[in-house]
C-alpha positions as CSV (number, residue, x, y, z in Angstrom):
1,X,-17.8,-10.9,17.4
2,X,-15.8,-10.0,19.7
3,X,-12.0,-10.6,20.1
4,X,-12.5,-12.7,23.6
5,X,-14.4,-15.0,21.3
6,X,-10.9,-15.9,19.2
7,X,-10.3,-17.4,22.2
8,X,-6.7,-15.5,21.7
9,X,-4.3,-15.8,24.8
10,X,-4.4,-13.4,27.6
11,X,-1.3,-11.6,26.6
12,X,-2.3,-10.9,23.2
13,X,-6.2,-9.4,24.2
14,X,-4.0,-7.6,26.8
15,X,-2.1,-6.1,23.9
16,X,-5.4,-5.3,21.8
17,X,-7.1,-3.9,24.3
18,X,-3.9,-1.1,24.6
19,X,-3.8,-0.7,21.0
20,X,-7.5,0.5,21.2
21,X,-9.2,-2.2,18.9
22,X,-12.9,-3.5,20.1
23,X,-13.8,-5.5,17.4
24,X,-12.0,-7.2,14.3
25,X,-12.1,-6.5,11.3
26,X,-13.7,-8.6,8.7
27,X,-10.6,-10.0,7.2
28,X,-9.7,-10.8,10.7
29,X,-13.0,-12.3,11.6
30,X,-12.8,-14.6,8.7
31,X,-9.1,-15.4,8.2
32,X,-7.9,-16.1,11.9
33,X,-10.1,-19.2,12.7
34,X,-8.7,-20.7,9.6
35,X,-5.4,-20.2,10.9
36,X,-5.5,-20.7,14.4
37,X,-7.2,-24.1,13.2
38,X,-4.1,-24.8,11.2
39,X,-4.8,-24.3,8.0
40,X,-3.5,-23.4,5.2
41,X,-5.3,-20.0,3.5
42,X,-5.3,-17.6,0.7
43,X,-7.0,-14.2,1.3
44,X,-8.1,-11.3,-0.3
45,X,-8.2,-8.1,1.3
46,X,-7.8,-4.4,0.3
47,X,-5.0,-1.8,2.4
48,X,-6.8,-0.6,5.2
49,X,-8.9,-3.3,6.2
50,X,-6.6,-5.1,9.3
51,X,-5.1,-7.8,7.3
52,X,-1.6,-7.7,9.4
53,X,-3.2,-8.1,12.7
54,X,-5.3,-11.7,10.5
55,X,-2.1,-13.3,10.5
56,X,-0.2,-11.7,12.8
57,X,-2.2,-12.7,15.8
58,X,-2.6,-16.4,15.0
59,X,1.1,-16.2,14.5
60,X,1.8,-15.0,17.8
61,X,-1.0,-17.0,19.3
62,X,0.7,-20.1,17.8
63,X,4.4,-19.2,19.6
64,X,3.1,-18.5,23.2
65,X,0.7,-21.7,22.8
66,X,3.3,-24.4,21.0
67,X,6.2,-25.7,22.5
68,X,9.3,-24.3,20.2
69,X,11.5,-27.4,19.3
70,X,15.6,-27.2,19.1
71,X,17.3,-24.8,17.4
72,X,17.8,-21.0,16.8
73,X,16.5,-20.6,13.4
74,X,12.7,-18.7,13.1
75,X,9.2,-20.5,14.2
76,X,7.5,-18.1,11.8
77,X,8.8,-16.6,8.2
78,X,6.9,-12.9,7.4
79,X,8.0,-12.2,3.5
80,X,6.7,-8.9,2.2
81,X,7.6,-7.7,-1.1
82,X,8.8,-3.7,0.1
83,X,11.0,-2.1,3.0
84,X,8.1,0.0,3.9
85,X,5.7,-2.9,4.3
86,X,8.6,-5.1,6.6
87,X,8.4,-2.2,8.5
88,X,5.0,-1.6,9.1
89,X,4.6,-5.6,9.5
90,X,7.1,-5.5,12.2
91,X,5.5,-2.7,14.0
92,X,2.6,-4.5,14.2
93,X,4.1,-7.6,15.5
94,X,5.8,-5.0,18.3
95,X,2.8,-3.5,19.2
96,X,0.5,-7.0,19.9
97,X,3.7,-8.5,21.2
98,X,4.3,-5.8,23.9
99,X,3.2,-7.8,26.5
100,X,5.0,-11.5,25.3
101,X,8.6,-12.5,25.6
102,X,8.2,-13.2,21.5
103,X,11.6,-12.2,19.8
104,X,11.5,-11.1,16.6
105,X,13.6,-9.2,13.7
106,X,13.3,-7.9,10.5
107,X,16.1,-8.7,7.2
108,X,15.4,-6.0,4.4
109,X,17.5,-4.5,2.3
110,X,19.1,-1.0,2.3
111,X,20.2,-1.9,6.1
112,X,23.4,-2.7,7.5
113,X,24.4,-6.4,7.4
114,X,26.3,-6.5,10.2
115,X,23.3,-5.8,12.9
116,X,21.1,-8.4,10.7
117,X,23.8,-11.1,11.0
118,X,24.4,-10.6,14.7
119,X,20.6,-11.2,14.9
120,X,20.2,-14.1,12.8
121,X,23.0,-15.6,15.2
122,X,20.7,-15.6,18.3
123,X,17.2,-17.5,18.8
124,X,14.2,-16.2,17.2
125,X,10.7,-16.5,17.0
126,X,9.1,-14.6,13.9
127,X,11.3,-13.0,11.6
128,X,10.0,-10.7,8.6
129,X,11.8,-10.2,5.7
130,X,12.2,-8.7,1.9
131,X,13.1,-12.0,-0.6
132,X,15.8,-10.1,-1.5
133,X,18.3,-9.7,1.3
134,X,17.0,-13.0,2.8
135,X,18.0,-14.7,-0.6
136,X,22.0,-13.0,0.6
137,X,21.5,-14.6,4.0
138,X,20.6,-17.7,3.0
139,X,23.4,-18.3,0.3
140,X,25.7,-17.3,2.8
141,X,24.6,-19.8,5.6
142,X,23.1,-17.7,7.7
143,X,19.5,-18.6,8.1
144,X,18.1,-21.7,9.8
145,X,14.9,-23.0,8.8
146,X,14.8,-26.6,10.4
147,X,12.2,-25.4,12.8
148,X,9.7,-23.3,10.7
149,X,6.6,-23.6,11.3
150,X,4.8,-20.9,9.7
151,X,5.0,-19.2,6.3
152,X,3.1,-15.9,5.3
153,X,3.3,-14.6,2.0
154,X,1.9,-10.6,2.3
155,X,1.0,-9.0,-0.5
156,X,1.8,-11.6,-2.8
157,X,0.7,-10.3,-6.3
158,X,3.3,-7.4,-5.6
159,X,5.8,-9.6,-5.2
160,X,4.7,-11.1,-8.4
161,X,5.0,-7.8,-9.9
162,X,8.4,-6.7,-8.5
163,X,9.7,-10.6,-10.0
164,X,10.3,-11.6,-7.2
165,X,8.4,-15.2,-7.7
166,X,11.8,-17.5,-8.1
167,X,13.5,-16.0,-5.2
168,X,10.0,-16.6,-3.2
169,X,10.1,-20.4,-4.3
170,X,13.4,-20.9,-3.8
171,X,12.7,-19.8,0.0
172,X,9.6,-21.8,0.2
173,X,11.3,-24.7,-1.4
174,X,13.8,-24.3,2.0
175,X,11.5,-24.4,4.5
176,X,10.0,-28.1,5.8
177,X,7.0,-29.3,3.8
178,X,4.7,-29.6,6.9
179,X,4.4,-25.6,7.7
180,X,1.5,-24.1,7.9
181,X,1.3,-21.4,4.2
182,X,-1.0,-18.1,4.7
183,X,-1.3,-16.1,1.3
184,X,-2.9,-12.8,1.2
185,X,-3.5,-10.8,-1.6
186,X,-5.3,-7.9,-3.0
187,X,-6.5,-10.6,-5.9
188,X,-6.6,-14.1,-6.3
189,X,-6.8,-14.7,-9.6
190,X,-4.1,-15.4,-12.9
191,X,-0.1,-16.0,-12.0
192,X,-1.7,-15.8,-7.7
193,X,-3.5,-18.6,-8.1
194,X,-0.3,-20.8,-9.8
195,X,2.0,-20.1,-6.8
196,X,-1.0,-20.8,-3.8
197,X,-1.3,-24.4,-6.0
198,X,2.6,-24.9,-5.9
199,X,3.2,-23.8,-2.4
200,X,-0.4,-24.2,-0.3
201,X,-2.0,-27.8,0.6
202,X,-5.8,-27.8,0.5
203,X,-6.7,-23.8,1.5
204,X,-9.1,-21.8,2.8
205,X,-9.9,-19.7,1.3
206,X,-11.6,-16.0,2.4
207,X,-12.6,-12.7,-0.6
208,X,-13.9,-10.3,0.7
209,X,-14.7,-7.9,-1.7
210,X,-14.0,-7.9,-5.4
211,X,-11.8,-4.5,-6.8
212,X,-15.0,-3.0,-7.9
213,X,-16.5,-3.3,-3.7
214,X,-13.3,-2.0,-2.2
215,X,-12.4,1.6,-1.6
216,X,-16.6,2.5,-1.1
217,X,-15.3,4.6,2.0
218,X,-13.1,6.7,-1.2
219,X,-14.4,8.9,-3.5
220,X,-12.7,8.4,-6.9
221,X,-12.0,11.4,-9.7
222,X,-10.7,11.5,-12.6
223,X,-9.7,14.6,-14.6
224,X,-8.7,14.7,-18.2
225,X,-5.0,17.1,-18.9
226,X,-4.0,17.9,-22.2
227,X,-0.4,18.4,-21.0
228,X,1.6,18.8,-18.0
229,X,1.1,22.7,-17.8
230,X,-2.4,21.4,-17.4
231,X,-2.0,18.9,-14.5
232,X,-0.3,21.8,-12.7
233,X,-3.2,24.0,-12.8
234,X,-5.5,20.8,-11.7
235,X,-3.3,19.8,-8.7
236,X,-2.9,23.7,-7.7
237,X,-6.9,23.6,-7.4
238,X,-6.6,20.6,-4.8
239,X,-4.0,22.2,-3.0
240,X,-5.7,25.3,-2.5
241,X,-8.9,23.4,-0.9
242,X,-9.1,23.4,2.7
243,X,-10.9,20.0,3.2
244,X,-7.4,18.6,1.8
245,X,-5.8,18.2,5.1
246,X,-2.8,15.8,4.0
247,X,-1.7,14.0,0.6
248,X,0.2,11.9,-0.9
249,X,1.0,12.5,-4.2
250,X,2.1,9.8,-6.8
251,X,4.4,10.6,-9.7
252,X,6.0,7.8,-12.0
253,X,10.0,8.3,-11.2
254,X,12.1,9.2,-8.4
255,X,13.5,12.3,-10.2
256,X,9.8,13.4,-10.8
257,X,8.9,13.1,-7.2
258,X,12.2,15.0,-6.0
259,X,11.2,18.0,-8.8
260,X,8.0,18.5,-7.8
261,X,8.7,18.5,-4.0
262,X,11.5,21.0,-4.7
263,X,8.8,23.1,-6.7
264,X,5.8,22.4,-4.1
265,X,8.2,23.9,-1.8
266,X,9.1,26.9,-3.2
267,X,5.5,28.0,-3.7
268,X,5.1,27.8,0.0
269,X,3.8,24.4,0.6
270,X,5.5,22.2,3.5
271,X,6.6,18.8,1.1
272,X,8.8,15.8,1.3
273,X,9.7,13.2,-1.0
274,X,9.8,9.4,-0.9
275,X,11.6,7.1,-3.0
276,X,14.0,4.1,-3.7
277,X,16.5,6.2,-4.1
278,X,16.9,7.9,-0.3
279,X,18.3,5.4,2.5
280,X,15.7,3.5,4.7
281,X,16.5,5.5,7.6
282,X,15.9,8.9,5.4
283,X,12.8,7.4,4.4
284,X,11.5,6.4,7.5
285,X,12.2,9.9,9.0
286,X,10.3,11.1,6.3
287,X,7.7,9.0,7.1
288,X,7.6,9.8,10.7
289,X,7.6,14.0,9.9
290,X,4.3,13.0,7.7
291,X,2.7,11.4,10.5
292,X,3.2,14.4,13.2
293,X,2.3,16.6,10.8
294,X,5.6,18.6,9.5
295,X,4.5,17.9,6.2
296,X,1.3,18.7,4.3
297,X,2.2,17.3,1.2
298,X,4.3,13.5,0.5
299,X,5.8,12.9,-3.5
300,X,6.2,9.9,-3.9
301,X,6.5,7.0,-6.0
302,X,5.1,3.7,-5.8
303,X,7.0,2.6,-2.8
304,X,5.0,4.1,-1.0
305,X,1.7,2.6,-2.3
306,X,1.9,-0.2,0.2
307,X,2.9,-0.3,3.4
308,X,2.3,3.6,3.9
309,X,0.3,4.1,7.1
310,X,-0.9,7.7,8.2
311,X,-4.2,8.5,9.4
312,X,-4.7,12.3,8.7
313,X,-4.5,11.7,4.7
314,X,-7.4,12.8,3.1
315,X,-6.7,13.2,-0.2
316,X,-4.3,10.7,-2.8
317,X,-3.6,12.2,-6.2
318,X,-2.1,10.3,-8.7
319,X,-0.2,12.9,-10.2
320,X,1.3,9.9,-13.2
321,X,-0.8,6.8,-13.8
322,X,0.8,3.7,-12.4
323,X,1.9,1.5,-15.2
324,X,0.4,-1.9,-13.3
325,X,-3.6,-1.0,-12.8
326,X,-3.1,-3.5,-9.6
327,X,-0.8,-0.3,-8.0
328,X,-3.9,1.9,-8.4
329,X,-6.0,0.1,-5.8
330,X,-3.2,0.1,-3.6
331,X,-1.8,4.2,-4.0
332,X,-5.6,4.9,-3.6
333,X,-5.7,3.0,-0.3
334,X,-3.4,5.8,1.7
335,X,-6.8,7.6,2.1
336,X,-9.9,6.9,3.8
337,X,-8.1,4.2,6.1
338,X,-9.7,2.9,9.5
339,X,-13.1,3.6,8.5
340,X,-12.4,6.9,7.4
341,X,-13.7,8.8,4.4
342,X,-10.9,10.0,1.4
343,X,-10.7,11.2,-2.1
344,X,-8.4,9.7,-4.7
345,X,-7.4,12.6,-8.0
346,X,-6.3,10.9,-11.0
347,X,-5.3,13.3,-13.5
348,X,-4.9,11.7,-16.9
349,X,-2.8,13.2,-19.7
350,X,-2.7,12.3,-23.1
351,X,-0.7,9.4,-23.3
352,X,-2.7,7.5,-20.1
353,X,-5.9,6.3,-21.8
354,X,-4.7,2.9,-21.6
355,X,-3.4,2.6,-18.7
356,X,-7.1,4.2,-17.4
357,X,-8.9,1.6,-19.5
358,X,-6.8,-1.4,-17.1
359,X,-7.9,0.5,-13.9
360,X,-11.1,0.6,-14.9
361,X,-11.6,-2.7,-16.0
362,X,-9.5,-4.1,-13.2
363,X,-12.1,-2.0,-10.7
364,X,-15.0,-2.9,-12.9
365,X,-16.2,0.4,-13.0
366,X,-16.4,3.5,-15.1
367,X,-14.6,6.2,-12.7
368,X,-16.6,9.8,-12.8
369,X,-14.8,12.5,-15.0
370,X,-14.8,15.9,-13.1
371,X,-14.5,18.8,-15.1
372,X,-12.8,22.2,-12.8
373,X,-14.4,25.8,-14.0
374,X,-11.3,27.4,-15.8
375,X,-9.5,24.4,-16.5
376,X,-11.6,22.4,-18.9
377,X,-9.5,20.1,-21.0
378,X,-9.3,21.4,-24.5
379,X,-8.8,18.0,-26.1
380,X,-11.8,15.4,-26.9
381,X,-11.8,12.3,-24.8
382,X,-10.6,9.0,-27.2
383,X,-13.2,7.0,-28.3
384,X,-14.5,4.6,-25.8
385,X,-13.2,6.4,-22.9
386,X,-16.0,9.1,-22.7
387,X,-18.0,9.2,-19.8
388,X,-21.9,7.6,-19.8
389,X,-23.1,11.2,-18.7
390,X,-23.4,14.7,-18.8
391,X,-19.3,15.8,-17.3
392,X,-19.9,17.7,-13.9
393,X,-18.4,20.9,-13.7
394,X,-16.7,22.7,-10.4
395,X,-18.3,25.8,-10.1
396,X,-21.1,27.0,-11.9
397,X,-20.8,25.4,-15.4
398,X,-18.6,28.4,-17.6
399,X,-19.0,26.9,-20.8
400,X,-16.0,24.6,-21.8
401,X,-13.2,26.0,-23.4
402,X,-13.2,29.9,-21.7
403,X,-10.1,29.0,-19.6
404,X,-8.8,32.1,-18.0
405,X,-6.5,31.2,-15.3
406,X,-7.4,33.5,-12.6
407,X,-5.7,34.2,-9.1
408,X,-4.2,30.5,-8.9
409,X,-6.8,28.4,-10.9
410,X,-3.2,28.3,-13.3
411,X,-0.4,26.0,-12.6
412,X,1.4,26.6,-8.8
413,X,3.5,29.5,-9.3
414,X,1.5,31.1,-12.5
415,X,0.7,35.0,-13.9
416,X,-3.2,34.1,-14.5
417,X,-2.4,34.6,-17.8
418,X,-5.0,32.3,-20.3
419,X,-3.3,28.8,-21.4
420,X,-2.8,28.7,-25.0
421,X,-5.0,26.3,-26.7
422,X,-4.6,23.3,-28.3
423,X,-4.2,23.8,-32.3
């Protein structure tokens, strides 16, 4: 298929065509039909597989084909539950817009409310927005929604997550009953499924691929640490690897993420982090240096796992375990993006058994234990965690538990000297 046989407007396979794209994607095969039909739909789709362009198109399509009726407020209501993914959202909507006198905005928080007011003031067409700071808006008047036509919930099961679920049916519950609802999700199942049967009438509904499908483009390891000495010495072997050409590295706190930048950067390599705690302009700079290439190396924390669009990463490592197994599937898809190959490093330390075991079953697969030469955990696996074969070793098979730390093969920044062992 083709996307002349959308039977898209002319502006908008003007605007593909610049962007580059020849074909859609599957997500965008299935789900934009539905939509341009006027259906409601829930979807399922992992990162990296075009699901902003499946309801972004139909959106736009649906503006420059529909006569706008009287008043200033939105036609079409993006919510997305991060900064980072507004952003991206409304860099699509720029991008297959270019060529369209379609006006659009963006409300998220950590901005200026002065600029966001100003624009809420004027007539617009699509606006995308964080439930947060469009929660403010509303209780202070500022948002019309008497001629919404469209609602799009993106990635809903985070905003679930982040409890965000009142403040997204309060704005749903402010919006006219006959708009059109689009859903989409990385899974449609549990607390997903209760909102699409409060706020969607009668859905499509498209799945691609079940967790354990996605990600086949990403090669997923796991290696056991018996402490954090230990997950040094296992993310210096990654760094020193030259088919690592870019990562993004996932700790669990914002303090962890600026430490180990600061420390990544004293050893020589170029690093940033990216975090809650930096201003959405800092962040977005950041962001921007990645993508040209002034950085090698990005620390982050999990606001980063969605939304988070740069082509030349090759490797993720998930320096912490996320504590929500869902955040997995989502950190590990920064890599192997637009068809792309990657490789996603877990390292697990003692206390992350559990949060493995949800990963796993949540992916419905046992992930292969890797096993470096020289850094060989010294602690048994828990019961019921072991791997179903033989553990593959780096380089040659040393027997386990000879661990001299040569040249490097220690944590960044160590003597070579051997790691004590565990008593």
């Amino acid at each position: 298929m083709t996307f002349n046989e959308l039977n898209l407007h002319s502006e908008l396979l003007r605007a593909i065509e610049a962007c580059g794209f020849d074909q859609p994607t599957d997500i965008q095969r299935e789900a934009i039909p539905h939509v341009l039909a006027g259906r409601d739909l829930m979807a399922s789709a992992q990162t990296g597989t075009g699901k902003t362009a499946a309801f972004v198109l139909p959106a736009l399509q649906r503006l420059l084909t529909t006569p706008a009726g009287p008043g200033k407020g939105p036609r079409v209501l993006v919510l997305t539950p991060t900064r980072e993914l507004a952003m991206q959202v409304a860099d699509n909507i720029r991008q297959f817009s270019r060529f369209s006198r379609i006006r659009s905005g963006n409300v998220v928080g950590g901005m200026a409310y002065p600029p966001q007011i100003r624009m809420l003031r004027e007539p617009l067409d699509l606006l995308v927005a964080t439930p947060g700071r469009l929660m403010d808006h509303m209780e202070a008047g500022r948002v019309d929604f008497a001629r919404l036509e469209v609602l799009v919930l993106d990635e809903a099961d985070r905003m679930l997550d982040m409890g965000f679920v009142d403040a997204v049916k309060r704005i749903a519950a402010a919006t006219p009953a006959t708009r059109q609802t689009l859903l989409f999700s990385a899974t449609l199942e549990g607390r997903i499924l209760d909102i699409a049967r409060r706020l969607l009438s009668d859905p499509a509904t498209v799945k691609l691929a079940a967790n354990h499908d996605a990600h086949a483009s990403i090669e997923q390891r796991i290696h056991q640490a018996d402490d954090a000495e230990h997950k040094h010495g296992l993310l210096d072997h990654y760094l020193r690897d030259a088919d690592l050409e870019q990562a993004v590295i996932f700790t669990a706190t914002k303090r962890g993420a600026d430490r180990l930048a600061k420390k990544l950067r004293n050893l020589g390599h170029t690093s940033a982090a990216l975090h809650g705690d930096m201003s959405q302009n800092a962040r977005k700079r950041t962001v921007e240096q990645m993508r040209r290439g002034k950085f090698r190396l990005l620390v982050a924390t999990d606001v980063a796992a969605r939304g988070l669009d740069i082509k030349g990463i090759s490797h993720v490592i998930n320096f912490d375990l996320p504590m929500v197994a869902e955040d997995y599937i989502h950190r590990i898809g920064r890599t192997g993006r637009g068809g792309a190959s990657g490789t996603a490093v877990s390292l697990v330390g003692p206390d992350d058994w559990g949060k493995l075991g949800g990963i796993e079953r949540l992916t419905g697969r046992k992930l292969e234990r890797r096993v470096i030469d020289g850094l060989e955990p010294q602690r048994p696996e828990p019961r019921g965690q072991r791997a179903g074969g033989p553990r593959r070793r780096g380089n040659g098979g040393r027997p386990a538990g000879n661990r001299a730390r040569r040249g490097g093969q220690g944590r960044p920044g160590g003597n070579g000297q051997r790691r004590r062992r565990a008593a």
